[in-house]
Every structure is written in structure tokens, then in C-alpha cells.
C-alpha positions, 0 to 999 in steps of 0.5 A: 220679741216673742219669737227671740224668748221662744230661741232664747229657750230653745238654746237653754234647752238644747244647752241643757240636754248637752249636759244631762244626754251624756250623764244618762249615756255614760250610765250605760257605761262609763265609754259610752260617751266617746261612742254614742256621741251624746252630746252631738245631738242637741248641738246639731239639732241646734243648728237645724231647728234654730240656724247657725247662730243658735248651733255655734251658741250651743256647741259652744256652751255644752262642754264648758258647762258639762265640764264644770258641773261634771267633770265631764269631758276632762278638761284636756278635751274640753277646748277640742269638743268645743271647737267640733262642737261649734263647727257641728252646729254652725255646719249644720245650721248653714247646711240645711237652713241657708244652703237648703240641702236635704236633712241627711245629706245637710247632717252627714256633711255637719258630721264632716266639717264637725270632724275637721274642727276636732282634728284642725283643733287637735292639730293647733292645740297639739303643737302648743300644749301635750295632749295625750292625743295625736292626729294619728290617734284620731284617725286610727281610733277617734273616727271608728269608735265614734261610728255608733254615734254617728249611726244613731245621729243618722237614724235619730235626728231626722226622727226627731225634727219630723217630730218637733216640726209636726208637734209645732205645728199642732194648736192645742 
């Protein structure tokens, strides 16, 4: 029971820094966003502290709420980050908890499938309602302004669960 509380709050946290990350990052300016990829982050970490389960919850929890406390991201994109949402945390999850694969290459292949999720939703919703994406627009334009986000997803989440694991490891 203690130890379901203790995830059960992690996810709330995780869900919570899914909403306040991109406030402070858009801040900074108003597309940084859609470059730094705020909301990625405690996703994935989701999924690598917590397993799959808890990184499918998150994704998909954090842009519905982000949406409807701020606006953010528009609602057209809300189904499309929902679903890379989910496949990042799930992915991530099943990589490094199930498969055991080393962080970083655990991460970059999460990236991957998260990536196939937004392009597979773009694709499906695309053909049923006008988006003002297309799968081109995704590939020519999606994927290289995103690099800065993945970059810092590559240097900061490992920094950050070396960091989670030791302080949990400390008895105070």
C-alpha cells in the first residue's frame, strides 16, 4: 500500500510538472515550446522511474490538463501530443524497465517510437478532420525544430535520474 501512495504521487508530480515546465519555458518565448519539448520530460521520466504504466498515465494526462488550465497546447494539437505523449512514456517505461536497455540508448529509441505516435496520429486524425499540419509539415519542420528539445532530453534526464536515484537512496 505504501509504496502504491508513494507512485500514486510521483504520477501527480510528474502530471504536475507536465503543466507548469512549458508555462516557465514559454516564458522564455512564446515558440519555446515546440523547441525545448517541456512537456516531454517528466513524461519520460515517468516511464523510466516509474514503468510504463505510470509513463502511458502521465502522457496522457498532461496536455488535457495543460489544455484546459491553459490554453496550452491548442486544442488541435492536444489529441496529437496525447498520443506521442503516451507512446514516450510507455516506450520509455518498457525500454529501460522491461527490456533493461541502457538509459540513453532506452531514451533515444522512447524519442523514436514517441515520434511514430505523433506522426501515426497526424496521419489517422488528418484524414478525418483538417488539421493545419500535414505529414509533410512534420517531417520538414516538426522534427528539426524539435532537436534542441531532444538535445537537452539527452544531457538532462539521465543527470536527473542519477540525481532521483542517489537522493533516494540517502536516509535522512
Amino acid at each position: 500500500m505504501r509504496i502504491l501512495n508513494r507512485e500514486i504521487a510521483l504520477n501527480g508530480l510528474l502530471i504536475a510538472l507536465g503543466v507548469v515546465l512549458p508555462i516557465a519555458f514559454h516564458q522564455i518565448h512564446t515558440a519555446a515550446g515546440r523547441i525545448f519539448l517541456p512537456m516531454h520530460i517528466p513524461v519520460l521520466l515517468a516511464g523510466i522511474l516509474l514503468g510504463p504504466i505510470s509513463g502511458l498515465i502521465v502522457g496522457l494526462i498532461s496536455p488535457t490538463l495543460s489544455f484546459l488550465l491553459t490554453g496550452m497546447p491548442p486544442a488541435y494539437a492536444v489529441p496529437l501530443m496525447t498520443l506521442e505523449l503516451i507512446f514516450y512514456g510507455s516506450a520509455s517505461g518498457i525500454a529501460i524497465r522491461k527490456l533493461r536497455l541502457p538509459l540513453i540508448a532506452g531514451l533515444i529509441l522512447a524519442m523514436l517510437v514517441g515520434r511514430l505516435g505523433f506522426a501515426l496520429a497526424l496521419f489517422v486524425l488528418g484524414r478525418f478532420v483538417q488539421l493545419p499540419y500535414d505529414i509533410t509539415y512534420f517531417i520538414i519542420y516538426a522534427i528539426p525544430t524539435g532537436i534542441p528539445g531532444i538535445a537537452l532530453q539527452i544531457v538532462l534526464i539521465p543527470l536527473l535520474v542519477r540525481g532521483i536515484n542517489l537522493a533516494s537512496r540517502t536516509k535522512i
